[in-house]
N, C-alpha and C positions, 0 to 999 in steps of 0.2 A: 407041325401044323398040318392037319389034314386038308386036302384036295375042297370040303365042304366050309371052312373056314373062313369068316371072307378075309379077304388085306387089309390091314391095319397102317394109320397115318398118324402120324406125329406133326399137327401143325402150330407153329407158336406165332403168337400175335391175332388172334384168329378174332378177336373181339368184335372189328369191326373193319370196313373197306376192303382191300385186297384180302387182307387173312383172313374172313369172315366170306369172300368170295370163292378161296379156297377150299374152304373147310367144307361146305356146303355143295360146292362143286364135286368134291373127290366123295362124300357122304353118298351123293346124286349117281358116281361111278361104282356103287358098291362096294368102298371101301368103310372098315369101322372108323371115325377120324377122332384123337385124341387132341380135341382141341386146346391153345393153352390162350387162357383168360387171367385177366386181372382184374374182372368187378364181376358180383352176381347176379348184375343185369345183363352182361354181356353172355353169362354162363345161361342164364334164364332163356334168353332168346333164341342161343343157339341150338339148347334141347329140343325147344317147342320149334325148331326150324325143321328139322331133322332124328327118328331114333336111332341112325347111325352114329350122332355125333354126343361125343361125350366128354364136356368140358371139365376143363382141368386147371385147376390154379398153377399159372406158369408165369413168373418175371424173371426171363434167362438169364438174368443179372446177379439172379439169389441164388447161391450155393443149396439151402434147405430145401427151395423148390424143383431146384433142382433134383435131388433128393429123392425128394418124395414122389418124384415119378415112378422107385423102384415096387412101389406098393398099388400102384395103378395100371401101370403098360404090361402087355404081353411078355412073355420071353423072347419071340419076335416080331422084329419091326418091318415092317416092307420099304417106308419110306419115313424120313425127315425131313419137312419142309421149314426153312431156318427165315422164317418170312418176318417176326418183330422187328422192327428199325425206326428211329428217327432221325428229323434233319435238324441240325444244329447251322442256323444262319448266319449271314454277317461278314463281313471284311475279315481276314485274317487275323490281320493286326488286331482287331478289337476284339474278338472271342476272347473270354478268360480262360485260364486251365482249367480250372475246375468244367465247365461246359464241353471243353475240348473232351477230357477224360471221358465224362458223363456220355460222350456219342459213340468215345470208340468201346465205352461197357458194354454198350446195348447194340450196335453196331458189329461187332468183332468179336469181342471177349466172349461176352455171351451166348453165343451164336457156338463160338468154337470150344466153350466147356460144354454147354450142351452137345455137339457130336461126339466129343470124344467122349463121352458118358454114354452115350447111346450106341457105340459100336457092336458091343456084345450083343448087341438085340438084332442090328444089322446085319450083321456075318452070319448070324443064324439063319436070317432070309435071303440072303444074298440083297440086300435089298437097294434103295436109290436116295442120294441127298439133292436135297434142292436146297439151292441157296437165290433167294429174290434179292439183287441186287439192283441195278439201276443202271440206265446207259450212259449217268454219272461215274460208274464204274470206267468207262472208258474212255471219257470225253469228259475235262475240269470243266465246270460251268463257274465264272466271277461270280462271286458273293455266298459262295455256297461250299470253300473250299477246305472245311475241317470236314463235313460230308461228306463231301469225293474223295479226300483222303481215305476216310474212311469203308467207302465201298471197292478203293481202289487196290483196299487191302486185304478185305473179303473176298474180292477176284484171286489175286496172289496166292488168299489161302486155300481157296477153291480148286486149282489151277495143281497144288502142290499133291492136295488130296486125292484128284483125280487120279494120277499115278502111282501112289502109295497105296491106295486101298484096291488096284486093281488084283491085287492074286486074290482075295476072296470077291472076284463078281459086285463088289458093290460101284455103283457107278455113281459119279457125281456134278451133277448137271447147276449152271448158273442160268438165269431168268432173268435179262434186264430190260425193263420196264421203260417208256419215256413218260411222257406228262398224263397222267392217271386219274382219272376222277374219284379224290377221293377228298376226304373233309379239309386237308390240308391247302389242296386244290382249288378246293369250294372260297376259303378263307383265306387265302392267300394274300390279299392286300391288306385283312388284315394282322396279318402275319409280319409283314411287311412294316407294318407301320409301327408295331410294338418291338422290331428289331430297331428300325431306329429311334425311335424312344428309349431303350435301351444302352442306345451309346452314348459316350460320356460326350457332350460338348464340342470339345475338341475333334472328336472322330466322327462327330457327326459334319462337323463342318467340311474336313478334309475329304471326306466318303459323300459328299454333298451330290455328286454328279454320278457316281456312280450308284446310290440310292434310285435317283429319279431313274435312270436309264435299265435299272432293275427293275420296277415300277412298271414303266409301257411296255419293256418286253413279258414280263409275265403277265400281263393284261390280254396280250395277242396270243400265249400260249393259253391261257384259260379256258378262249374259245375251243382251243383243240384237244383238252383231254378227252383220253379214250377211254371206254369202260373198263374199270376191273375184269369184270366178267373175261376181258381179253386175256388178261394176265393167269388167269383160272385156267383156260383153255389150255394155254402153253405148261405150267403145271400138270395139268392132266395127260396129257399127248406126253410132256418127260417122263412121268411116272408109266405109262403104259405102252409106249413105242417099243418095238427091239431095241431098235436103236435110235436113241432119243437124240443124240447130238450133246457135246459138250456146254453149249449157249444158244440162247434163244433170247430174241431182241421181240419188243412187242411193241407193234405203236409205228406209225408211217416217220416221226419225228425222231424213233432210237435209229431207223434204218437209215436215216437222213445224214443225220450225225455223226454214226460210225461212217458213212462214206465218205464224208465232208474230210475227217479227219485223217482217212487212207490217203486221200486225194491230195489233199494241203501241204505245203512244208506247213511247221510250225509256227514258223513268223506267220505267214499267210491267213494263218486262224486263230493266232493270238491279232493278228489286226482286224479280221473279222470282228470277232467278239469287243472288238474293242468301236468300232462302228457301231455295232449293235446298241451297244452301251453309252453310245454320247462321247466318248472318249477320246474321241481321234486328238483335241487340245489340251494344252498343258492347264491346270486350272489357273486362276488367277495368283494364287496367293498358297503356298503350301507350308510357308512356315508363321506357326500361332506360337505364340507367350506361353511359359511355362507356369503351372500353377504356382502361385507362392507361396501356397501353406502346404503343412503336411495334410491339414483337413481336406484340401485343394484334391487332393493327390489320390485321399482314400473314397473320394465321391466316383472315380476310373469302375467299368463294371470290372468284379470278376467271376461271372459266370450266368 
């Protein structure tokens, strides 16, 4: 690649909020950005955003589309931002497998066929991975915890790759985000309210207090999400720093958090959160009647 050539980005998730902040952000730095989308509205917008940017049908979850990168991207890549993710809610106990699975597809799996697909393109440029995780990654939040497994295992893998891929120059940088203004953000309660709708009866009654006390504290975080546009910046500054640093926390509330939890033993901020949460008493009643039919039994979500 010549010296006149600009840098080229690989961003996935790019359709809309954060990855749609990036895409447009790094487009805005002079990069070509190879946006990945999953509907032709989101592909349409982002054209007409930017002629840098050039969307690309991307569900890192799908082997083909995967694929079919090799007939779109450059032979080199300068950067990959592994930014697609969703949050799969709810009490532990009552997530089905199937839901479970579905977070760590799109969460991990995804994320890590797509780089490892993408190396070749990489090592050509020496070039930089980003992975947007979340300050979830570092700090379990109640109610949220097949998520934070999940980002906790995108650190892991982050973490592992950082060192591995150092003898060709590619450096690999993590991005955790705290509460974000993004649609999820916006819709949160009711988000909230279609999780517990979701659970069966029984778990809702059990999870009864810890519902509500999920409720008012994401109420008081609403007020504080931070723009995208933040998360962009830190993106930006990883991909063009010398030295960009291994992580970058974004958000007065990720900075918050990690300290909280440097600071804490662990009892100390599992009783925290458990404050937070309403939690500090035992509930009333923890044990319910077993269903009596198999019918009973098949109405349990799973997934």
């Amino acid at each position: 690649m010549s010296g006149s050539d600009p840098r080229c980005a690989l961003v996935t998730g790019a359709g809309r909020g954060i990855g749609r902040s990036i895409a447009e952000g790094l487009a805005a730095a002079g990069y070509r950005v190879y946006a990945g989308v999953r509907s032709e509205a989101a592909a349409t917008q982002l054209a007409a955003a930017s002629a840098r940017i050039v969307p690309v049908e991307l569900d890192v979850t799908r082997a083909d589309h995967v694929a079919a990168l090799d007939a779109v991207l450059p032979a080199r890549l300068d950067a990959l931002v592994n930014n697609a993710g969703i949050a799969v809610p709810g009490p532990v106990e009552a997530v089905g497998s199937e839901a479970v699975r579905h977070q760590f597809e799109v969460n991990l799996f995804g994320p890590l066929d797509l780089t490892r697909a993408m190396l070749p393109r990489l090592r050509g440029a020496r070039g930089r991975i980003v992975f947007i995780s979340s300050v979830n990654g570092r700090v379990s939040f109640p109610g949220s915890g097949i998520y934070n497994a999940s980002k906790f295992a995108l650190e892991g893998l982050a973490d592992c790759l950082r060192v591995e891929l150092r003898p060709w120059g590619i450096k690999v940088l993590l991005v955790e985000p705290g509460v974000t203004d993004t649609d999820p953000w916006r819709h949160m309660m009711a988000v909230l309210d279609e999780t517990a709708a979701d659970l069966s009866p029984e778990h809702r009654q059990l999870y009864r207090a810890h519902l509500a006390g999920q409720r008012a504290m994401c109420q008081q975080l609403q007020q504080r999400t931070a723009p995208a546009a933040g998360v962009a910046e830190a993106v930006r500054r990883g991909l063009t720093r010398r030295r960009p640093g291994a992580r970058r926390l974004v958000g007065t509330d990720a900075h918050a958090l990690v300290v909280l939890k440097a600071m804490l033993p662990t009892r100390a901020l599992d009783a925290l959160w458990a404050r937070g949460l309403g939690l500090d008493q035992p509930p009333t009643s923890t044990v319910l009647p077993r269903p009596r039919s198999g019918a009973a039994r098949e109405r349990m979500p799973t997934g």
